[in-house]
C-alpha positions, 0 to 999 in steps of 0.5 A: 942932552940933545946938543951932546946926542945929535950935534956932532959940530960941538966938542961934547958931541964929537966926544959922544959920537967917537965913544958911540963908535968905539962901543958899536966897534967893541959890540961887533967884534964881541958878537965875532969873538963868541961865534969862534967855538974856541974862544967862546968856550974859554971866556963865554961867559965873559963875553955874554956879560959884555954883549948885555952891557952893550945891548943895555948901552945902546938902549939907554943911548936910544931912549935918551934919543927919545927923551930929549925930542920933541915929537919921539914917535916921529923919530921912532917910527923913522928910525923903523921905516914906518911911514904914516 
C-alpha cells in the first residue's frame, strides 16, 4: 500500500496518483456546479450524493496514508502544520 500511495515512480503508483487527481478534478467541479442555483436545483440531490462519495474517498485515501506509516502522528501533525 504504501509503495501504491507515495511512490509515484512505479506503474501502480503513477495509476493511484492520475485517479487521485481525476476524483480531486471531478470533486472540484462538483463543489462548482452546485454553486450554480440552476443546475443545483435540477440535480442537487445528485450532486450532494457525489460531494459524500468524494468527502468518503478521500477520507479513506487519508487514513490509508496513515495506515501504511510508521510514525502517522508525525504525518498527521505536518500535513496540518503543527509543529512540535
Amino acid at each position: 500500500v504504501y509503495t501504491v500511495i507515495f511512490e509515484a515512480e512505479t506503474r501502480t503508483g503513477r495509476a493511484f496518483d492520475l485517479l487521485l487527481i481525476a476524483a480531486i478534478l471531478i470533486s472540484v467541479t462538483v463543489v462548482v456546479l452546485s454553486s450554480v442555483a440552476s443546475v443545483a436545483e435540477r440535480y442537487g440531490t445528485w450532486l450532494t450524493a457525489l460531494e459524500w462519495f468524494f468527502t468518503i474517498l478521500f477520507t479513506i485515501e487519508y487514513f490509508a496514508r496513515l495506515a501504511c506509516l510508521q510514525h502517522p502522528v508525525r504525518y498527521a501533525k505536518s500535513f496540518f502544520g503543527i509543529i512540535d
